[in-house]
C-alpha positions in Angstrom: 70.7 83.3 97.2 74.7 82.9 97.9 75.4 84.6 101.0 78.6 86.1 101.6 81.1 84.9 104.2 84.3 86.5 104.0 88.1 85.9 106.2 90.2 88.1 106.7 94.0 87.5 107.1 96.0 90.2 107.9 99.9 90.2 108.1 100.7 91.8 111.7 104.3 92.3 110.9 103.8 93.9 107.8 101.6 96.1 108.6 103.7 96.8 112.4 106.7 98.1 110.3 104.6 100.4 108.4 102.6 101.8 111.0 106.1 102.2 113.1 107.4 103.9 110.2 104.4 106.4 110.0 104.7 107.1 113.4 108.2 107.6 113.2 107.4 109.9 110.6 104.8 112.3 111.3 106.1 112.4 115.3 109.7 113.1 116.9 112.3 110.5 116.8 110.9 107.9 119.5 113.1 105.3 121.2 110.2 103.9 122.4 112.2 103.4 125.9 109.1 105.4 127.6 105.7 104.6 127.8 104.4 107.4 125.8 106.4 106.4 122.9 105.0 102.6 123.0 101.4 104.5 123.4 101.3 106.5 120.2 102.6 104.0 118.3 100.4 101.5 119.3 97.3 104.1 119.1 98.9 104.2 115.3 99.2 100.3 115.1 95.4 99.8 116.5 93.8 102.7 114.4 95.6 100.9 110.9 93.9 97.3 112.0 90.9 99.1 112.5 90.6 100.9 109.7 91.1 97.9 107.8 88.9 95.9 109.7 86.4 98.5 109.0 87.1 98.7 105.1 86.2 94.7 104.8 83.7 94.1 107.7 84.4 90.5 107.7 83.1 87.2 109.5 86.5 86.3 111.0 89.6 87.9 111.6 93.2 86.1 111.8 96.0 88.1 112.6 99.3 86.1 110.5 102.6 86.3 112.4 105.8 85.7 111.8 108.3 84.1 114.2 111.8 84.8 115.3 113.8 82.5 113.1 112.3 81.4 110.0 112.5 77.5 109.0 113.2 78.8 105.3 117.0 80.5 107.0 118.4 77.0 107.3 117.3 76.1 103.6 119.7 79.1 102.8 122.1 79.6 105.9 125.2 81.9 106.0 125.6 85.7 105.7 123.8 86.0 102.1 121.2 83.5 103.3 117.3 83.9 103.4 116.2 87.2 104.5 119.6 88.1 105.7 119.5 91.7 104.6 117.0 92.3 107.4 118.9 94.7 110.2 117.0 96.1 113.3 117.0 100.3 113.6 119.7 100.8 115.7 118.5 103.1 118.7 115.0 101.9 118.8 113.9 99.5 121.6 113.0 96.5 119.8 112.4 94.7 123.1 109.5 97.1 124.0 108.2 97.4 120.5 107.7 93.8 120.5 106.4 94.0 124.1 103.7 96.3 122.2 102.8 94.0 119.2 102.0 90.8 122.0 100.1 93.2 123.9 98.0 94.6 120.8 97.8 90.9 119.0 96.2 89.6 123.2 94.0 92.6 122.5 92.6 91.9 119.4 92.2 88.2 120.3 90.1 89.2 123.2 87.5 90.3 121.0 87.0 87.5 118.4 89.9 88.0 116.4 92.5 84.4 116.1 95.8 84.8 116.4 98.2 82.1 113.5 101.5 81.6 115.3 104.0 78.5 115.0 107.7 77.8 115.9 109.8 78.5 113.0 107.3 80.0 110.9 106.2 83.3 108.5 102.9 84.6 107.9 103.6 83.4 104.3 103.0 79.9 105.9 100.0 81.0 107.8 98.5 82.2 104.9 99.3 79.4 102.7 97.6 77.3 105.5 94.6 79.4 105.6 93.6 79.7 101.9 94.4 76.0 101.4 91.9 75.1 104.6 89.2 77.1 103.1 89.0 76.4 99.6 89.5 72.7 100.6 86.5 72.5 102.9 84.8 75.8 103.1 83.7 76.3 99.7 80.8 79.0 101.2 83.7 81.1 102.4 85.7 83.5 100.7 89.3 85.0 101.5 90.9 88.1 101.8 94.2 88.7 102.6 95.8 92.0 103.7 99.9 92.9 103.0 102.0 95.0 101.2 104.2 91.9 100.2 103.8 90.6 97.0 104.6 87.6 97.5 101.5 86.7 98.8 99.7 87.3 95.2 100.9 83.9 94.2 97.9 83.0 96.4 95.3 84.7 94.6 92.8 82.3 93.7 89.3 81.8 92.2 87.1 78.5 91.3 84.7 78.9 88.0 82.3 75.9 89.8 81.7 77.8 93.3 82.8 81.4 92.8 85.4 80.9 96.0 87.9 83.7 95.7 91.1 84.6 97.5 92.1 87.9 97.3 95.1 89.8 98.5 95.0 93.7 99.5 97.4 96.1 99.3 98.1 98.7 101.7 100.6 100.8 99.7 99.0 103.6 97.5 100.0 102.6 93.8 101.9 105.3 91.3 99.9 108.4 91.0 96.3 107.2 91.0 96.3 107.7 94.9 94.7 104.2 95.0 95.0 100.8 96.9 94.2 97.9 95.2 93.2 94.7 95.1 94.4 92.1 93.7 92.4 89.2 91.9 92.5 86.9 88.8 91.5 87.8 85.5 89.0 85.1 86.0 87.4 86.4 89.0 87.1 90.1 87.6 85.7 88.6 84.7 82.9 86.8 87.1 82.6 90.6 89.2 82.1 92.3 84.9 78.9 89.5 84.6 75.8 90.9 85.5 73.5 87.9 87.2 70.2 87.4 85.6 68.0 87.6 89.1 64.3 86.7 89.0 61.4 88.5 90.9 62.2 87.2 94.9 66.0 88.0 94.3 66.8 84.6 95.3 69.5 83.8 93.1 71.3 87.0 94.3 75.5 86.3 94.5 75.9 88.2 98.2 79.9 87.8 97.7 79.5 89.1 94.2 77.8 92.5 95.5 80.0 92.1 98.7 83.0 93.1 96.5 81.4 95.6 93.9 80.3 97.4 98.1 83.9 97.8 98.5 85.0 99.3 95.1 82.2 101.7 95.4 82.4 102.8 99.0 85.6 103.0 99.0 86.8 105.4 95.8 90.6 105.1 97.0 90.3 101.4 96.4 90.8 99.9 92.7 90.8 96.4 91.0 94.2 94.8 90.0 94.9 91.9 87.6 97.5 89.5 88.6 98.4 86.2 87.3 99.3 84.0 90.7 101.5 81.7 88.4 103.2 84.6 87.1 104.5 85.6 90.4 105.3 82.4 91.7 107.3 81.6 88.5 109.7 84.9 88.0 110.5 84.2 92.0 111.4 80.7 91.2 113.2 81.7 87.9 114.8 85.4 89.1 114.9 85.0 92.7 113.9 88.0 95.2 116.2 90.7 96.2 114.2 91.7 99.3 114.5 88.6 100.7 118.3 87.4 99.5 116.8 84.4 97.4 119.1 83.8 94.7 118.5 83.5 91.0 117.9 80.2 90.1 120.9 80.4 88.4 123.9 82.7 88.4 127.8 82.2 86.9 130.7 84.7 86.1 130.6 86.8 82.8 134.1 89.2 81.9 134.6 89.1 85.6 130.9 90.3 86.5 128.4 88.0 88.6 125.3 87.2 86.3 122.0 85.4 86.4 118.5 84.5 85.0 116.8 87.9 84.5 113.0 88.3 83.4 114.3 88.5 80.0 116.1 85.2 79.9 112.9 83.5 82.3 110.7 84.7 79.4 112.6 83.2 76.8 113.1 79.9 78.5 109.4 79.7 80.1 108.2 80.2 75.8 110.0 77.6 74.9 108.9 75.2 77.3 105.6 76.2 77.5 105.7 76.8 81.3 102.6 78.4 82.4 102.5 77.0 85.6 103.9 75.2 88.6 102.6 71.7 87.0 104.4 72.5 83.4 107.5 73.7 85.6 107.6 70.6 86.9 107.1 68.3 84.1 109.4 70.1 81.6 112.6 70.0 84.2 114.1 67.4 82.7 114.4 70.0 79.6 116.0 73.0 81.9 119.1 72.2 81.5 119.6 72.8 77.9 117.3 76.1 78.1 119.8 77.4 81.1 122.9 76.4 78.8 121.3 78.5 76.0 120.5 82.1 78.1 123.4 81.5 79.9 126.0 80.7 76.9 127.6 78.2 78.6 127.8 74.8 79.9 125.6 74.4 83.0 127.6 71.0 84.9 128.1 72.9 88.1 124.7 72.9 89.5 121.9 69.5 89.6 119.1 70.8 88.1 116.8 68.9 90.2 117.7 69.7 93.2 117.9 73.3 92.5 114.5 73.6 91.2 113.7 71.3 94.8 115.3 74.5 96.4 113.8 77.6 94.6 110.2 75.7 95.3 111.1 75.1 98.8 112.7 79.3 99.5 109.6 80.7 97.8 106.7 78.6 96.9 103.4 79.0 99.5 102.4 75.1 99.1 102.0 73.3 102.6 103.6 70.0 101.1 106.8 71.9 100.6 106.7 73.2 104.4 108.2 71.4 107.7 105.7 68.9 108.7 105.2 70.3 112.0 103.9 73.8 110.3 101.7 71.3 107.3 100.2 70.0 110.9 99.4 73.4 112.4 96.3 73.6 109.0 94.2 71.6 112.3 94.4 74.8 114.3 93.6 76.7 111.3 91.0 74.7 110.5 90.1 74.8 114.3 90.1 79.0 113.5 87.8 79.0 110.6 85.3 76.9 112.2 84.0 80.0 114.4 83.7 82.0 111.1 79.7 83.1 111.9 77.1 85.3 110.5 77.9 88.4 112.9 80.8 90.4 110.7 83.3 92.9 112.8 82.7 96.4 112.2 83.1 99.6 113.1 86.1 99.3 115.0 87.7 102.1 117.4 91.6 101.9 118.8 90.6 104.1 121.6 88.0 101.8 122.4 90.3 98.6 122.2 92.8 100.5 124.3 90.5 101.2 127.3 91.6 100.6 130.5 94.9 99.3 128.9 98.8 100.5 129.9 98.2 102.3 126.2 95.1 104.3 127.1 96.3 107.6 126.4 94.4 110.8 126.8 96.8 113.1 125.7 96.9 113.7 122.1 99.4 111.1 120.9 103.0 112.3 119.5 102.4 111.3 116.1 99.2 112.1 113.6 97.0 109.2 112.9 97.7 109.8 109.4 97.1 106.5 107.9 99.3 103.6 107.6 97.6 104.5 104.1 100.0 107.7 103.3 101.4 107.7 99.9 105.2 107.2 101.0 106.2 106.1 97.8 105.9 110.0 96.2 108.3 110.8 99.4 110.7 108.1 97.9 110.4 106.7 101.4 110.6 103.1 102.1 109.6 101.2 105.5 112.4 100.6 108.5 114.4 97.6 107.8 113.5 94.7 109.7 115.6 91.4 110.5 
């Protein structure tokens, strides 16, 4: 029998700004100078971790944080640089919000969960660091990761020879089914669509097979969705990311209009090449040029091609090689964090509980509903508070 060990990595930040924004939302406009401001928002924060927590009832918990300036702004400096759209809420105390998040992450971590922090780095890099630590060594152990940011799928992962997955789970309702999903290669749902040929004592039962199929069932606001990790790594590379100001790979002037590579033109150069992955990317560079020339009607000489490519990897690939080797050093800590991944799983979670006897306790009946961080905004046309 395979039993079932399962990680879960959750991205604080992204799921802070969408609990703030819920709280903002269904309670008065908060400053969050006072006290009872920073409690209901952190009874909102604790009661989303929980309910996740509680969804997944995993082995090991790391909360993935981000720090105050990421290493990836001095790849791409100045005003348009990396993540340079992000502006703080003006009237909001960010100082005490903050304040609020150390306090709730200390919280956490004084009941089993681990805490992924470095200098300079995202929980992009935290993440990279975990799934690349477990599939590496801990082939027993499977991964889930929780964020609304997509860029994470690139991550999604699963090995034919051992049945390791990675996972990543969304925490935005989808459209109009009313769902959350997760997302999972087509190879792994295809492993989930077998049905195992068990013999009489069960002992050839896949526990992280059923672990998942638990989820889907218990959980009827939770689908299956099929991504292809090397398609989202890819289009980045190729179209760049509005949301967080990385250029195009390529851009130049057309009739007086700025222009670059759209999905379109990385379709038609990725079909020509053959470019199915990072690997084929790689080896057909030497043939860009002429592709770039041909979307692009025009002679590409302003740009090395090489070095580009270097920097689109570099802004929005999640591969430790390409990171600062300070952060590709932290993976020991990681590893360090993994290590106390046991039988015992954490479940049913309470935020008044984890609150006790804390500055946040609250009796009162916080200021905002504990709607879930789970609302369907999106039908709202709503979208999260900016962050920097």
């Amino acid at each position: 029998m395979k039993t079932n060990k399962t990680i879960l990595c959750l991205d604080w930040s992204n799921i802070l700004f969408r609990s703030l924004f819920i709280n903002q939302l269904y309670g008065t406009k908060m400053t969050y100078d006072n006290i009872e401001d920073c409690q209901s928002f952190i009874y909102k924060f604790a009661t989303d971790v929980c309910s996740i927590i509680n969804i997944f009832k995993p082995n090991n918990v790391i909360l993935l944080t981000d720090s105050q300036h990421a290493w990836r702004k001095d790849v791409l400096p100045g005003e348009d640089g990396y993540k340079s759209n992000r502006q703080k809420q003006e009237g909001v105390n960010w100082d005490n919000i903050f304040k609020c998040s150390d306090d709730l992450k200390q919280l956490f971590k004084n009941i089993g969960c681990h805490v992924a922090e470095y200098e300079h780095s995202e929980a992009d890099d935290m993440a990279a660091l975990c799934k690349e630590v477990i599939f590496e060594k801990y082939h027993d152990y499977n991964l889930i990761i929780v964020s609304a940011d997509a860029d994470l799928r690139q991550l999604i992962d699963f090995d034919p020879l051992t049945n390791q997955y990675c996972a990543v789970y969304n925490t935005i309702v989808k459209g109009k089914t009313g769902k959350r999903f997760l997302y999972i290669t087509q190879e792994m749902q295809d492993w989930l669509g077998k049905e195992d040929q068990v013999d009489i004592f069960f002992s050839n039962v896949d526990e992280s097979k059923q672990y998942i199929k638990d989820i889907i069932t218990q959980n009827v606001k939770i689908g299956i969705e099929i991504e292809n990790p090397n398609e989202v790594l890819l289009h980045k590379i190729f179209c760049g990311d509005d949301g967080d100001c990385v250029p195009s790979f390529y851009s130049w002037i057309h009739n007086g209009k700025s222009v670059r590579i759209t999905p379109a033109k990385e379709r038609k150069i990725r079909e020509t090449l053959g470019i199915k992955t990072i690997a084929d990317l790689i080896q057909a560079k030497d043939n860009l040029k002429p592709l770039i020339e041909s979307v692009a009607k025009k002679d590409v000489n302003d740009i090395n091609i090489n070095e580009r490519l270097q920097r689109q990897r570099t802004l929005v690939e999640l591969n430790s090689s390409l990171f600062p080797k300070d952060i590709q050093s932290y993976k020991d800590t990681i590893d360090y964090m993994i290590q106390s991944t046991g039988e015992s799983i954490f479940a049913n979670m309470k935020a008044a509980n984890i609150l006790k006897g804390t500055e946040y306790e609250n009796s009162n009946k916080p200021k905002a509903l504990t709607a879930s961080v789970f609302k369907d905004m999106e039908k709202y046309g709503l979208t999260p508070i900016p962050i920097f």
